[in-house]
C-alpha positions in Angstrom: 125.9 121.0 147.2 129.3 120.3 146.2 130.6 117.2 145.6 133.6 116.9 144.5 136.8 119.5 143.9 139.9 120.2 142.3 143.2 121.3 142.8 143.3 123.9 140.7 145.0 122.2 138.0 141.7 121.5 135.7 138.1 122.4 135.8 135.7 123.4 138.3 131.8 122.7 136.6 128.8 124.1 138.4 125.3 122.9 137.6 122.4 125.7 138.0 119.1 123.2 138.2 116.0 122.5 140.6 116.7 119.1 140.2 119.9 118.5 142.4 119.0 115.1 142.8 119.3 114.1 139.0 123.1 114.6 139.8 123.6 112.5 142.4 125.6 109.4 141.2 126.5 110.4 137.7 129.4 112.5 138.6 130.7 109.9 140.7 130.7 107.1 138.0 132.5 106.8 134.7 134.9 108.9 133.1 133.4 112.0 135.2 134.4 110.4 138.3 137.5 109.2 137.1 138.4 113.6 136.7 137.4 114.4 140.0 139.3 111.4 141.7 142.3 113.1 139.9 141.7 116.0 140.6 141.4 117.5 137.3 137.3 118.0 137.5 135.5 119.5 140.8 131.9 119.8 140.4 129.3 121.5 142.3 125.3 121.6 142.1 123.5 124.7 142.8 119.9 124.6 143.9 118.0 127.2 141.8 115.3 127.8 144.3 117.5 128.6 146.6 117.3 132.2 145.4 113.8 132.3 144.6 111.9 135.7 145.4 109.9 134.2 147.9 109.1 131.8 150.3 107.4 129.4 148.4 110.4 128.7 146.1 109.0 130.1 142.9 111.7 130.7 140.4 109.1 130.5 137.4 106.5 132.8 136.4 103.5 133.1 133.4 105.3 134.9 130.1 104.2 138.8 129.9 101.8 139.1 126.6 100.5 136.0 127.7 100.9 132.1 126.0 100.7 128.6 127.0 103.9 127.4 129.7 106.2 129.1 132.4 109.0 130.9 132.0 112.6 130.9 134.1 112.4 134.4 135.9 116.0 136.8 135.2 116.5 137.0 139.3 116.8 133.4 140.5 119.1 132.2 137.7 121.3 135.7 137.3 121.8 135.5 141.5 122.6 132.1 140.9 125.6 132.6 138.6 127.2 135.1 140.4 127.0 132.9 143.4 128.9 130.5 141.7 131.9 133.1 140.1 133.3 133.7 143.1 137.0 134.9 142.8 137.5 133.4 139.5 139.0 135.4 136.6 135.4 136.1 134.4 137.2 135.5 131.4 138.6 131.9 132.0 134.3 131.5 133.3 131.9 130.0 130.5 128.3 130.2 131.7 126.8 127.7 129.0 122.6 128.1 128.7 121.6 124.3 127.1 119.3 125.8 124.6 117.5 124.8 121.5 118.6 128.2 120.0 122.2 127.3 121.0 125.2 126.1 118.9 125.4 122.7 117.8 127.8 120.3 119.8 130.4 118.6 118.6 133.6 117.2 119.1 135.3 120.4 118.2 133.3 122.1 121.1 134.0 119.9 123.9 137.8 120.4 122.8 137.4 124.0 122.5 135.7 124.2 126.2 138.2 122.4 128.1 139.9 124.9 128.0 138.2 126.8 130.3 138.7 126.9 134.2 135.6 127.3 135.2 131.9 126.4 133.2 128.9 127.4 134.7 125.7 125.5 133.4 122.4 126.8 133.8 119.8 123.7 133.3 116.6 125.2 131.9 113.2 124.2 132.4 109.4 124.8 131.5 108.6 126.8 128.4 112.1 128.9 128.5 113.8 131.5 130.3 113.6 135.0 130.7 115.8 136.7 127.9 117.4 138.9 130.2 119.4 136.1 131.7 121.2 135.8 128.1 121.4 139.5 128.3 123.3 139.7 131.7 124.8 136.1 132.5 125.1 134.2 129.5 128.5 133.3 127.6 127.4 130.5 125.2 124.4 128.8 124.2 125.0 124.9 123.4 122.3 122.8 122.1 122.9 119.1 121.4 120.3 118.6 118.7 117.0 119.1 116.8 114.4 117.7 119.6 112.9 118.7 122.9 113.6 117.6 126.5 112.3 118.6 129.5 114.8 120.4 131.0 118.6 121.2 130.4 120.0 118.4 133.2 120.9 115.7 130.8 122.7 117.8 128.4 124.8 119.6 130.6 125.9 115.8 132.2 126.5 115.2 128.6 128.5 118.1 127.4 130.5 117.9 130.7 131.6 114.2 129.9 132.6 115.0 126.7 134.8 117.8 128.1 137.0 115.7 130.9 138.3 113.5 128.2 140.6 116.7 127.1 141.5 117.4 130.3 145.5 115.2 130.7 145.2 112.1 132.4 141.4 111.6 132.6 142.0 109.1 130.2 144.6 105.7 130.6 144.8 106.1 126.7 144.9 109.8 125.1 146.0 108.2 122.0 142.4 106.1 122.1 140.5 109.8 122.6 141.9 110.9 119.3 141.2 108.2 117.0 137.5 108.4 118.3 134.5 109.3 115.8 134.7 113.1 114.6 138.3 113.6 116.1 141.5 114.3 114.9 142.1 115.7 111.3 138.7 114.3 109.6 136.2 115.1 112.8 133.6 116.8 111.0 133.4 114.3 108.2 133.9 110.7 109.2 132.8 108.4 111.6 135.2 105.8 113.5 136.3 102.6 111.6 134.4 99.3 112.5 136.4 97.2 115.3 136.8 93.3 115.9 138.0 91.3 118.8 138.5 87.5 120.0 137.2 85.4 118.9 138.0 85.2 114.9 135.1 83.6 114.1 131.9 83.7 115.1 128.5 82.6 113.7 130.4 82.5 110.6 131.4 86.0 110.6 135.4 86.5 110.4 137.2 89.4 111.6 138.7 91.2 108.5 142.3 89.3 107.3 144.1 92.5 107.3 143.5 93.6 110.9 145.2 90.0 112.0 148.3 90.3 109.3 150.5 92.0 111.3 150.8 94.8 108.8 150.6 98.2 109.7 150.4 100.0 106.2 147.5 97.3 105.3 145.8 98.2 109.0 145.5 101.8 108.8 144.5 101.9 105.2 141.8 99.5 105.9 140.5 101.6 109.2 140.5 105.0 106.4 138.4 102.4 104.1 135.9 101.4 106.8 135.7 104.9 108.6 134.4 106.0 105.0 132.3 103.3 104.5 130.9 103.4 107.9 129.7 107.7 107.5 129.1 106.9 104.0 126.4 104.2 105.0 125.0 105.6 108.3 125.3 109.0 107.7 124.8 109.5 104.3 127.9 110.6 103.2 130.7 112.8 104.3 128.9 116.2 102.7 126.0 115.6 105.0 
């Protein structure tokens, strides 16, 4: 199913699931939307089951040695990728597994990613998947954090919105992107500064008298203050 596409001037995502359906609206709405109306983001959604090993649509299978939960079969998903390739240069390709054994995400990643020209997302489900399909398929692993979900879906959404806000003009404000939370030079260590707008007052709170003085020097060194304050006090501190 493909919904959207490019014109070869940013990044073509695929989406290997057998949940099509959970696409269906997302990558119309929001920033990811925004990239394909652009035409710097084309996006298409591949039906794992359409290459199951037989009629019944299997794509899963009980783990050899035995154990609780199903396991992605190798045949399915590794037919799947390489339906997906197609003419495109195998080194500009990332096929990205969302795994719990995968690399953290971050900020850095996302950046680092858009600069592919194609990323290939295989969505896992059930217990796992058949190592093989790391063996022969996979680029990257990506995981976005200590915790279980049910299948690989909403984290590939996630990572792939994170991604078109590096890609040029996704974004009416660039400059915006790159004072966000973990970017530019501190983007490991601090958090974004707090923000205040209309009105001045409210419920007795004010917004902070240098952010209304007109003073640039006194701005930024308050938004350094508050982005320090802010990790220190909902992160723990910038070593953490």
């Amino acid at each position: 199913m493909i919904l959207s596409g490019n014109e070869d001037r940013g990044i073509e995502f695929a989406f290997i699931t057998i949940f099509p359906s959970i696409f269906e609206g997302v990558l119309s709405t929001g920033v990811l939307g925004v990239a394909s109306r652009k035409g710097m983001a084309g996006y298409s959604v591949v039906n794992l089951r359409d290459f199951a090993v037989d009629r019944h649509g299997s794509v899963d299978d009980y783990p050899y040695g035995g154990g609780p939960g199903m396991i992605l079969m190798v045949q399915p998903v590794v037919e799947a990728v390489e339906s997906v390739y197609g003419d495109m240069d195998r080194s500009k390709t990332s096929v990205v597994l969302m795994s719990p054994c995968g690399r953290q995400f971050s900020q850095q990643v996302a950046e680092e990613l858009a600069g592919n020209k194609k990323i290939i997302f295989i969505c896992g489900r059930y217990k796992g998947v058949d190592e093989r399909i790391n063996d022969l398929v996979v680029t990257d692993r990506i995981s976005i954090g200590d915790f279980i979900l049910s299948g690989g879906e909403l984290p590939a959404l996630m990572v792939a919105d994170s991604v078109v806000r590096y890609l040029p003009g996704v974004l009416g404000n660039e400059e915006s992107r790159d004072t966000d939370s973990f970017s530019g030079e501190d983007r490991e260590q601090l958090l974004d500064s707090a923000y205040y707008t209309k009105p001045r007052e409210y419920r007795g709170l004010k917004v902070p008298e240098p952010l209304i003085s007109g003073d640039h020097a006194r701005i930024e060194e308050w938004r350094r203050n508050s982005a320090a304050e802010r990790t220190e006090r909902f992160r723990g501190g910038c070593e953490n």
